[in-house]
SEFIZA-3560 file (N, C-alpha, C; in Angstrom, 3 decimals):
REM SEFIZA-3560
<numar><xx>105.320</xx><yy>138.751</yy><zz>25.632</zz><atom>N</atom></numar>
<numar><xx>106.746</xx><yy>138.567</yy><zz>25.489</zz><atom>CA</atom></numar>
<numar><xx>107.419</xx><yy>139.212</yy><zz>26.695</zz><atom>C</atom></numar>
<numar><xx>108.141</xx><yy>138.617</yy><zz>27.153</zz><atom>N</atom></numar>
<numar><xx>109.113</xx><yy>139.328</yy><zz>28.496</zz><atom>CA</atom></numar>
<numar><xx>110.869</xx><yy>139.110</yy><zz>28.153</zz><atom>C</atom></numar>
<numar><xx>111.379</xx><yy>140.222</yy><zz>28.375</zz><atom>N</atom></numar>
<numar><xx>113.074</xx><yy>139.744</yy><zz>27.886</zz><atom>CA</atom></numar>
<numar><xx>113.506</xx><yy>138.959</yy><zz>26.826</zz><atom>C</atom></numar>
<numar><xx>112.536</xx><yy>139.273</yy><zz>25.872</zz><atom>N</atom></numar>
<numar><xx>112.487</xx><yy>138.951</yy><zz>24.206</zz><atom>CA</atom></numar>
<numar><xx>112.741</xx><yy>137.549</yy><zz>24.515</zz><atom>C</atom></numar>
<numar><xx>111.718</xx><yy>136.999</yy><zz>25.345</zz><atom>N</atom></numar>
<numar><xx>111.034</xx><yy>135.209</yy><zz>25.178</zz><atom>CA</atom></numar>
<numar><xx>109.550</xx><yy>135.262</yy><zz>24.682</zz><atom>C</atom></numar>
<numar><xx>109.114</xx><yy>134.693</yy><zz>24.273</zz><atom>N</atom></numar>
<numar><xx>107.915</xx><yy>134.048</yy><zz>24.110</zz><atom>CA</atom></numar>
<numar><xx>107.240</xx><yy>133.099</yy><zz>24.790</zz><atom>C</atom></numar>
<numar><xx>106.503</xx><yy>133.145</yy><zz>25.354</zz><atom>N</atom></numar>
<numar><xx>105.365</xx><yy>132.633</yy><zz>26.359</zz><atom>CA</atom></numar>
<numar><xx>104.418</xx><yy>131.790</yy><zz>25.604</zz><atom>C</atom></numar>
<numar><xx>104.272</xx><yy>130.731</yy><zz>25.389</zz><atom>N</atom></numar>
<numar><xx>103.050</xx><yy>130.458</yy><zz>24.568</zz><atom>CA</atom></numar>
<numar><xx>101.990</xx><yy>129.252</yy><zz>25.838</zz><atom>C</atom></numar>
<numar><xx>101.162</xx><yy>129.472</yy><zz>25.955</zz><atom>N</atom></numar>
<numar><xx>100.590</xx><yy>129.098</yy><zz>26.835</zz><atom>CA</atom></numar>
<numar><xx>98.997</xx><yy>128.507</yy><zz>26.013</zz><atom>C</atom></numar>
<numar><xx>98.915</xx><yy>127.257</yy><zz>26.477</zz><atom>N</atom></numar>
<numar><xx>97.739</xx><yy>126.285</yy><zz>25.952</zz><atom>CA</atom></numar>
<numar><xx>96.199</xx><yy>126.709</yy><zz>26.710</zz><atom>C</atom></numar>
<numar><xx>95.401</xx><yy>127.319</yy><zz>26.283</zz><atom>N</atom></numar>
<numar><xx>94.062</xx><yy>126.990</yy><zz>27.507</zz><atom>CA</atom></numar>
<numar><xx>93.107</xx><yy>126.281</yy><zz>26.808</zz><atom>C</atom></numar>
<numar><xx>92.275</xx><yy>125.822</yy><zz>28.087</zz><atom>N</atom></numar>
<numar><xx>91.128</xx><yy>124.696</yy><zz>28.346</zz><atom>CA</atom></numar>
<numar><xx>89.799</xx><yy>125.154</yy><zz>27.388</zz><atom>C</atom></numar>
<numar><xx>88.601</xx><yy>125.170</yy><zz>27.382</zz><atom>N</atom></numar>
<numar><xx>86.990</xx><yy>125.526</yy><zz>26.912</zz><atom>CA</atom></numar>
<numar><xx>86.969</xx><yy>126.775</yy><zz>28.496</zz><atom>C</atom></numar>
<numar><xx>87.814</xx><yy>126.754</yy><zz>29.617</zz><atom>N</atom></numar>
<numar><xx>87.296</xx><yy>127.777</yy><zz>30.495</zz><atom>CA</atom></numar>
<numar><xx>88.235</xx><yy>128.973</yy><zz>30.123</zz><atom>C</atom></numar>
<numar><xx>89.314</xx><yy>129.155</yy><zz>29.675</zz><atom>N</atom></numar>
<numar><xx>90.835</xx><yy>129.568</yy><zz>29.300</zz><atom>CA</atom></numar>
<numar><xx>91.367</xx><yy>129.617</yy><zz>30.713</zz><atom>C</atom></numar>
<numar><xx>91.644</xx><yy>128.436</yy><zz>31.053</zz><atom>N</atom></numar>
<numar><xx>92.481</xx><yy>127.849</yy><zz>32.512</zz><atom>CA</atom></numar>
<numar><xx>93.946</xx><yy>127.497</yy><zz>31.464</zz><atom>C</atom></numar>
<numar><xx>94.745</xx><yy>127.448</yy><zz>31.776</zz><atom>N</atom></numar>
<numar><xx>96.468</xx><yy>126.806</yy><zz>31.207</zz><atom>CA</atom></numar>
<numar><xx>96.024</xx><yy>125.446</yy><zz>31.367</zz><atom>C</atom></numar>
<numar><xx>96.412</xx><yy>124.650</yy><zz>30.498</zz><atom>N</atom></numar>
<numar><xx>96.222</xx><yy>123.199</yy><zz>30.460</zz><atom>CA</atom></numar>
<numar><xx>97.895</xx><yy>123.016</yy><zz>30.842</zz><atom>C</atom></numar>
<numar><xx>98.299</xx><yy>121.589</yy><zz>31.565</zz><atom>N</atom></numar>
<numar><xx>99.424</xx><yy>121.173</yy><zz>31.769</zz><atom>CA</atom></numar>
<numar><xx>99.458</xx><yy>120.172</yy><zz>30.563</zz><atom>C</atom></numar>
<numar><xx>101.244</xx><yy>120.678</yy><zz>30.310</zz><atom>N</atom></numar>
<numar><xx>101.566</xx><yy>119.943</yy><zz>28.815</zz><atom>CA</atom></numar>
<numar><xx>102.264</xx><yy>118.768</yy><zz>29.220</zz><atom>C</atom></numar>
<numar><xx>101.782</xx><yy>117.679</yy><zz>28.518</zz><atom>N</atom></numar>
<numar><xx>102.272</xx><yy>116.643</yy><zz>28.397</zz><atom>CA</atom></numar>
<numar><xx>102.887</xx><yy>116.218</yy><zz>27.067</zz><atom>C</atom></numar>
<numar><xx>101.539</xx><yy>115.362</yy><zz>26.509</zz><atom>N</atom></numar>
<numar><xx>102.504</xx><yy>114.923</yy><zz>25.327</zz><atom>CA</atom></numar>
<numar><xx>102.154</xx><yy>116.046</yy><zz>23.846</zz><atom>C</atom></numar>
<numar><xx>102.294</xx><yy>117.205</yy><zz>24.312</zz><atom>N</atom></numar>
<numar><xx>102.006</xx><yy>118.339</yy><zz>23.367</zz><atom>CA</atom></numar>
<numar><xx>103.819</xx><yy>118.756</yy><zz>22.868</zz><atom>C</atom></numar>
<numar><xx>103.637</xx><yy>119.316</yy><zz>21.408</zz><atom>N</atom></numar>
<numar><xx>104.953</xx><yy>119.562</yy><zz>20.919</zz><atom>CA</atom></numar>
<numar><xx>104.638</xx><yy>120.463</yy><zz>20.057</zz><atom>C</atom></numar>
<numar><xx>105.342</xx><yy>121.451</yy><zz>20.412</zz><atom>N</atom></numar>
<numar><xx>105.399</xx><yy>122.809</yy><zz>19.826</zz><atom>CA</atom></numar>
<numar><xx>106.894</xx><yy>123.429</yy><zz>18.840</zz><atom>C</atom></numar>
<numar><xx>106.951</xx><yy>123.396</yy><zz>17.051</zz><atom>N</atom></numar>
<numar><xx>107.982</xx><yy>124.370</yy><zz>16.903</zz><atom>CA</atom></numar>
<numar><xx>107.607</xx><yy>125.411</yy><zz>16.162</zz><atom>C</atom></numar>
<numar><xx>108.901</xx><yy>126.507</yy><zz>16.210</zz><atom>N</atom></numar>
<numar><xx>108.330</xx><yy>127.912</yy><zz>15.880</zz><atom>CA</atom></numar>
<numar><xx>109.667</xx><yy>128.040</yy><zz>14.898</zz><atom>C</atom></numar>
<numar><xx>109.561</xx><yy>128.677</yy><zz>14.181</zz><atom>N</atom></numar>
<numar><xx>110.197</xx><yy>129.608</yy><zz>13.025</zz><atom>CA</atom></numar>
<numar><xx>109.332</xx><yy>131.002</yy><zz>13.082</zz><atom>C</atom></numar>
<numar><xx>110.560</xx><yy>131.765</yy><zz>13.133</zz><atom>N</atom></numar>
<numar><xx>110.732</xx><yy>132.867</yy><zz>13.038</zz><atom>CA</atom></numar>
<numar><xx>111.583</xx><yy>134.301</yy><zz>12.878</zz><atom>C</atom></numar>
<numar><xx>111.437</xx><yy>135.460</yy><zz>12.185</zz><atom>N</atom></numar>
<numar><xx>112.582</xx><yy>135.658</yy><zz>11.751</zz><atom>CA</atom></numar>
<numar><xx>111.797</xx><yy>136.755</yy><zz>10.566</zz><atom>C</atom></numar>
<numar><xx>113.083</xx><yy>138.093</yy><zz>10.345</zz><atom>N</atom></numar>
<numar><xx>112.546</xx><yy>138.637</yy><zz>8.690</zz><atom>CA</atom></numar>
<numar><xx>112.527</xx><yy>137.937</yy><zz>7.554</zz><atom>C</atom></numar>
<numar><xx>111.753</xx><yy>138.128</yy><zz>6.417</zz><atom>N</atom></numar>
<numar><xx>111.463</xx><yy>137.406</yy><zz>5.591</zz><atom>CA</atom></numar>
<numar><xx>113.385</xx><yy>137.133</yy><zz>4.734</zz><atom>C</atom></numar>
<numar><xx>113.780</xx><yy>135.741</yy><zz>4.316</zz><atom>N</atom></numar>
<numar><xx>114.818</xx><yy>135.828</yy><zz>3.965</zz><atom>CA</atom></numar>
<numar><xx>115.679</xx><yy>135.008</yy><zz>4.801</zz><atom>C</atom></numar>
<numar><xx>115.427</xx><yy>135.505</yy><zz>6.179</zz><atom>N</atom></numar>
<numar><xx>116.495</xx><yy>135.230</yy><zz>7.211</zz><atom>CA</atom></numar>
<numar><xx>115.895</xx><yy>134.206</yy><zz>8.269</zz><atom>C</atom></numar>
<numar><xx>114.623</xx><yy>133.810</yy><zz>8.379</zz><atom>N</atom></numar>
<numar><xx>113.999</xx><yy>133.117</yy><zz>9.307</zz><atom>CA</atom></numar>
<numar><xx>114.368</xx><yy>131.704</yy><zz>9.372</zz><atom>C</atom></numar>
<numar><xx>114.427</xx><yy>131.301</yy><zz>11.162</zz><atom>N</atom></numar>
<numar><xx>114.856</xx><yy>130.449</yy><zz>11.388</zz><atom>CA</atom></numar>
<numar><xx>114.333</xx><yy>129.409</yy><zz>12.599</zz><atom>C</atom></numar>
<numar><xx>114.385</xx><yy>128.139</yy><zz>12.330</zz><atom>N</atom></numar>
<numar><xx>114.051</xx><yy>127.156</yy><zz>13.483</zz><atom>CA</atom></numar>
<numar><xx>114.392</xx><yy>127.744</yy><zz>14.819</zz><atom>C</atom></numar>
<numar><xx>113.202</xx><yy>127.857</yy><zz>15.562</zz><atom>N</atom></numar>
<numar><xx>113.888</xx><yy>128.318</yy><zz>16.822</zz><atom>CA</atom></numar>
<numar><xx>113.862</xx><yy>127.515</yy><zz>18.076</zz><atom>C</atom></numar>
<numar><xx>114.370</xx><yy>127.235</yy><zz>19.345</zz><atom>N</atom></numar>
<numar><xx>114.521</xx><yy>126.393</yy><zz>19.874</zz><atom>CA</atom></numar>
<numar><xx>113.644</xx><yy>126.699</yy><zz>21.002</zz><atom>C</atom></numar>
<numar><xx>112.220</xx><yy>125.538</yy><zz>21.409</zz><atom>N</atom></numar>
<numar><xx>111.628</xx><yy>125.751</yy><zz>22.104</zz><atom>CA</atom></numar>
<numar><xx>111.242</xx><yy>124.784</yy><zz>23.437</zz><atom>C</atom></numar>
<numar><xx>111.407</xx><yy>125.198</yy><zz>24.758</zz><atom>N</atom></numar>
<numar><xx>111.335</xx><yy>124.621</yy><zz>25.504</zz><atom>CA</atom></numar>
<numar><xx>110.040</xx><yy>124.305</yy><zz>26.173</zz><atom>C</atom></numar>
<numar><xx>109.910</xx><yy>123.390</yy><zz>27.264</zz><atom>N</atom></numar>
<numar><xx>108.417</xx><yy>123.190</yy><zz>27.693</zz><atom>CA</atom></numar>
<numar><xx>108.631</xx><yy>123.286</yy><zz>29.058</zz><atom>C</atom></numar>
<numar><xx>107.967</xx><yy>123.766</yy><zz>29.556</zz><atom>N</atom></numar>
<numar><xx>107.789</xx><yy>123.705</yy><zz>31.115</zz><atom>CA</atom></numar>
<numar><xx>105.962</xx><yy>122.953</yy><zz>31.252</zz><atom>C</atom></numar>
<numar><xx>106.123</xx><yy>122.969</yy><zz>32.799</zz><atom>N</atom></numar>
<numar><xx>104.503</xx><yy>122.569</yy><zz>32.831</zz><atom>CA</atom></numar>
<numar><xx>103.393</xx><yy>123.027</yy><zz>32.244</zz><atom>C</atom></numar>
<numar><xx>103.296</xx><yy>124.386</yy><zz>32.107</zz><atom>N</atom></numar>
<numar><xx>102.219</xx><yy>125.088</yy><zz>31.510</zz><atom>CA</atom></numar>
<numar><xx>102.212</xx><yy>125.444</yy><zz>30.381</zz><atom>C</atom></numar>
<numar><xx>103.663</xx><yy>125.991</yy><zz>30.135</zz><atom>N</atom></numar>
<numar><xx>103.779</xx><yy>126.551</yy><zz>28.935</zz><atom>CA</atom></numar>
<numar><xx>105.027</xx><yy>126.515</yy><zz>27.578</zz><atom>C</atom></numar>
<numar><xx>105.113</xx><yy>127.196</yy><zz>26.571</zz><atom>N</atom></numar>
<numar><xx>106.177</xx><yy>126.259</yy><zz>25.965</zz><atom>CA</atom></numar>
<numar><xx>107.007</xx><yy>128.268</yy><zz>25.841</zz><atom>C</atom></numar>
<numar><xx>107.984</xx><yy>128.355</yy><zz>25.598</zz><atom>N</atom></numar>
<numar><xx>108.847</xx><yy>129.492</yy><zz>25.694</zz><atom>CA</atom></numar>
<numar><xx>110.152</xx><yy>129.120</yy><zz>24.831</zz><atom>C</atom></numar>
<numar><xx>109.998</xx><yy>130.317</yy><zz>23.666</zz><atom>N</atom></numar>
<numar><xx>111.088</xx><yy>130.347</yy><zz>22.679</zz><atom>CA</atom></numar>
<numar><xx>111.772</xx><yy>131.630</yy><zz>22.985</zz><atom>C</atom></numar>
<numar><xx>113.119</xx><yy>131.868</yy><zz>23.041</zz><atom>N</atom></numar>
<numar><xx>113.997</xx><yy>133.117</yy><zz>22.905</zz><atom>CA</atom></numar>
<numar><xx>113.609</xx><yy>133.637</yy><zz>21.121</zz><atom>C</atom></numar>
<numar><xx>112.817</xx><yy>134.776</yy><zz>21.099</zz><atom>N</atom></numar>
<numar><xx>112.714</xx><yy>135.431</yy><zz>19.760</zz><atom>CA</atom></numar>
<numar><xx>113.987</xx><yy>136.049</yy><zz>19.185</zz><atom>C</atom></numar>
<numar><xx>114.056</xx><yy>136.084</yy><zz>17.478</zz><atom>N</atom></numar>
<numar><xx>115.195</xx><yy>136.273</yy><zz>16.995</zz><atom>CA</atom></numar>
<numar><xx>114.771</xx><yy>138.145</yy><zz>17.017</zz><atom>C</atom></numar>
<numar><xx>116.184</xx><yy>138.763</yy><zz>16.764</zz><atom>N</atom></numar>
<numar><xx>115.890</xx><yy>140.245</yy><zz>16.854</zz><atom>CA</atom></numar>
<numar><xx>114.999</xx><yy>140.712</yy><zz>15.480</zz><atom>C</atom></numar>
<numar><xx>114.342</xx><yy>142.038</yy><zz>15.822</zz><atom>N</atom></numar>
<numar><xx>114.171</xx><yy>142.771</yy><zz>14.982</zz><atom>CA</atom></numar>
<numar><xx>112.471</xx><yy>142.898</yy><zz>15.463</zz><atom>C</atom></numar>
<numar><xx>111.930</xx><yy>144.224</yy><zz>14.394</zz><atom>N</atom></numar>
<numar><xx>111.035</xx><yy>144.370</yy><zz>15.309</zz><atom>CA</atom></numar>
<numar><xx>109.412</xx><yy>144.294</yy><zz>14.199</zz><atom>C</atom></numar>
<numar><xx>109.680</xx><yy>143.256</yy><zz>13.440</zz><atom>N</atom></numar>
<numar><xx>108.552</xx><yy>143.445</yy><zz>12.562</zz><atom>CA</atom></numar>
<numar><xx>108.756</xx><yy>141.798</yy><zz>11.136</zz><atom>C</atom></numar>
<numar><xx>108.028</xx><yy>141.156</yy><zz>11.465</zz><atom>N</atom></numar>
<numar><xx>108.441</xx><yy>139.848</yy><zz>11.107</zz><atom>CA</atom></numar>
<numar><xx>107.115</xx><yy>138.860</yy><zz>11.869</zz><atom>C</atom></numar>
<numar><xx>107.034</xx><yy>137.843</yy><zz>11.135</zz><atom>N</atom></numar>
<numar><xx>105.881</xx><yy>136.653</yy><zz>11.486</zz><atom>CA</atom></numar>
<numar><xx>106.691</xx><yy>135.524</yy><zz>12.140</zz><atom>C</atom></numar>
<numar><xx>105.850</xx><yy>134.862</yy><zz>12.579</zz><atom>N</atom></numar>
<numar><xx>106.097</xx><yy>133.597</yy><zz>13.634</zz><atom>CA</atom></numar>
<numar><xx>105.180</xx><yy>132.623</yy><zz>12.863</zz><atom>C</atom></numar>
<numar><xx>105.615</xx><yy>131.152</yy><zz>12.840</zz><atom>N</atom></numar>
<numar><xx>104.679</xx><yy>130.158</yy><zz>12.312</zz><atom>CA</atom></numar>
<numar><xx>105.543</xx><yy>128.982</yy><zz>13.315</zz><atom>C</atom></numar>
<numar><xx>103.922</xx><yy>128.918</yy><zz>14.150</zz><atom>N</atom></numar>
<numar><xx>104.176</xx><yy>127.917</yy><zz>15.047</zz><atom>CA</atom></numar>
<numar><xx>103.440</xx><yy>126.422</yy><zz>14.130</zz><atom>C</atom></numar>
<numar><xx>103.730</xx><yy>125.374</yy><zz>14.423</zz><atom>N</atom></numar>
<numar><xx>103.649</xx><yy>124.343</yy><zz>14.503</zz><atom>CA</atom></numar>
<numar><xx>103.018</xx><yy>123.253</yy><zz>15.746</zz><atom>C</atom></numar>
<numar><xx>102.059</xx><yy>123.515</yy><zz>16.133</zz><atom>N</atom></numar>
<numar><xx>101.801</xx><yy>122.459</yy><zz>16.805</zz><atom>CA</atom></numar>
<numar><xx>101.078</xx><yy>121.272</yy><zz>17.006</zz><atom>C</atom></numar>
<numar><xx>101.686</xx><yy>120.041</yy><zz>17.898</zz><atom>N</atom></numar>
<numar><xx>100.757</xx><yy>118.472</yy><zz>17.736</zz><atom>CA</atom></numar>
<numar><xx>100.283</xx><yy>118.171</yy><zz>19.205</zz><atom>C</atom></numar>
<numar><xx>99.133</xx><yy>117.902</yy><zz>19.193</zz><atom>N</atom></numar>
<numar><xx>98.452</xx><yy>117.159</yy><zz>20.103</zz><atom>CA</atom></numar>
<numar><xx>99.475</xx><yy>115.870</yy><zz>20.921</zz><atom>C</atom></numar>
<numar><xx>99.937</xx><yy>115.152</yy><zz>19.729</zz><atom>N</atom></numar>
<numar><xx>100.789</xx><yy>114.209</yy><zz>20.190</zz><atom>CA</atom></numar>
<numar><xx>101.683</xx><yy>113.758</yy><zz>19.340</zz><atom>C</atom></numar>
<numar><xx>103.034</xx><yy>112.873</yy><zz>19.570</zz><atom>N</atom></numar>
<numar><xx>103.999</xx><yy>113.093</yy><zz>18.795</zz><atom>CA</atom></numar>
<numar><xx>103.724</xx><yy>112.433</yy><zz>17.414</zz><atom>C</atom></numar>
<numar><xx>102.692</xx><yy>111.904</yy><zz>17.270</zz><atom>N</atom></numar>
<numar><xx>101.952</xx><yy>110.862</yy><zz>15.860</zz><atom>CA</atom></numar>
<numar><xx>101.410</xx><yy>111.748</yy><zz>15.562</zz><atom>C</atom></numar>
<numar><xx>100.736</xx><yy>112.899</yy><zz>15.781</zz><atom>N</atom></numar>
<numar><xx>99.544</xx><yy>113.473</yy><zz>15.389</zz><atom>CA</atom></numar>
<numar><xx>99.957</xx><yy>114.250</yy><zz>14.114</zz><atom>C</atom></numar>
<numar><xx>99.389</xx><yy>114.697</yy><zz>13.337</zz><atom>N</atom></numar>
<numar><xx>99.438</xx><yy>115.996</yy><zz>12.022</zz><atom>CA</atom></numar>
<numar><xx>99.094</xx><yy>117.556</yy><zz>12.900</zz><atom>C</atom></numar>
<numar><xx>100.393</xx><yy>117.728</yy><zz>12.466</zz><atom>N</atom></numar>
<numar><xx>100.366</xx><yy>119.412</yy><zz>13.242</zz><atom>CA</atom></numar>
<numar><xx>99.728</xx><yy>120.194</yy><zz>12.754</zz><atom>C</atom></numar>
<numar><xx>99.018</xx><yy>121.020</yy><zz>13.808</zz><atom>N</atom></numar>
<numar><xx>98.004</xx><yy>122.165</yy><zz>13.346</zz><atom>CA</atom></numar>
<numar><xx>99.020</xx><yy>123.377</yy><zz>13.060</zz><atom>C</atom></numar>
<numar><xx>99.236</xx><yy>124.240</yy><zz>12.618</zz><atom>N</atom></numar>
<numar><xx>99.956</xx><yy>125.111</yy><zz>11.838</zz><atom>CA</atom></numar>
<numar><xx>99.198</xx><yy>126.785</yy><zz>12.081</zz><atom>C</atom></numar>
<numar><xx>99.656</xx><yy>127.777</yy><zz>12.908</zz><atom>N</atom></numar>
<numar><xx>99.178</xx><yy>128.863</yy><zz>12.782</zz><atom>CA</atom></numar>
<numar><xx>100.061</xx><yy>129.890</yy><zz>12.850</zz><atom>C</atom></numar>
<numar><xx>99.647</xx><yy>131.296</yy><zz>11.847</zz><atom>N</atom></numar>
<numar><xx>100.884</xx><yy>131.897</yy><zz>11.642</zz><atom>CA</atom></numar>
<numar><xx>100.619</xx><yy>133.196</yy><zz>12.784</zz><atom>C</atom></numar>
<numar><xx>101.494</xx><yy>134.279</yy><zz>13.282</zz><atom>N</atom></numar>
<numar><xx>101.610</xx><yy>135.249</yy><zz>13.997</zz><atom>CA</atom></numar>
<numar><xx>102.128</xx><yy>136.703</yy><zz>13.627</zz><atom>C</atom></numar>
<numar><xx>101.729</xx><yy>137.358</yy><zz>13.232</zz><atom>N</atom></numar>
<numar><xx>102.449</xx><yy>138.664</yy><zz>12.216</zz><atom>CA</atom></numar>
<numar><xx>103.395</xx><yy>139.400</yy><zz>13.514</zz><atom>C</atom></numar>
<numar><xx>104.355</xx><yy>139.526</yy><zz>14.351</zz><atom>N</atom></numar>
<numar><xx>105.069</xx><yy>139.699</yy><zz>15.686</zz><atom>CA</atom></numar>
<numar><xx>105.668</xx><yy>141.668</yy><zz>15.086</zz><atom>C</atom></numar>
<numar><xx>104.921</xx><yy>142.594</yy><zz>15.548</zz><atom>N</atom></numar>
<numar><xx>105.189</xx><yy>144.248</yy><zz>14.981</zz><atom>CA</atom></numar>
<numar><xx>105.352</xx><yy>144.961</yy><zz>16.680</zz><atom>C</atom></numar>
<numar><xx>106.871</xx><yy>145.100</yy><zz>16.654</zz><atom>N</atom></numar>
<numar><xx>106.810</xx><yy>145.743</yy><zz>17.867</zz><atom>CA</atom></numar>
<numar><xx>107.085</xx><yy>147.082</yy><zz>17.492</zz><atom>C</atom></numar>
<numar><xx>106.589</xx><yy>147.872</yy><zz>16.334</zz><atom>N</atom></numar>
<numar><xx>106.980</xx><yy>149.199</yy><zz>16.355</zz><atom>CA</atom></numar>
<numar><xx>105.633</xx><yy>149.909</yy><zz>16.499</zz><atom>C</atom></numar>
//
């Protein structure tokens, strides 16, 4: 995390960054109660969400291979204390 963004970055079978194409990534996140869709962008390598405040709370990303595909789903427990 840098300047409370999120970095999420794809690697290969070597862990090289794969360039994203037709990959789609969303995240919710947030304290339990209050969590929310968060808005995530893509650059070439990697996909980067602005995290909501606070310092102890999970992340459940969402992601598809392609925009047809069934999203693989993995959760993140995010404890910055």
């Amino acid at each position: 995390m840098k300047e409370g963004k999120a970095h999420i970055t794809l690697l290969d079978k070597d862990l090289k960054p794969i360039t994203l194409t037709s990959q789609a990534l969303s995240l919710t996140a947030g304290e339990k109660g209050s969590a929310k869709k968060l808005e995530v962008t893509k650059s070439e390598n990697d996909f980067v969400a602005t995290l909501p405040a606070g310092m102890d709370y999970w992340c459940i990303f969402q992601l598809k291979e392609k925009s047809d595909a069934k999203a693989i789903t993995f959760r993140i427990h995010y404890n910055a204390i």
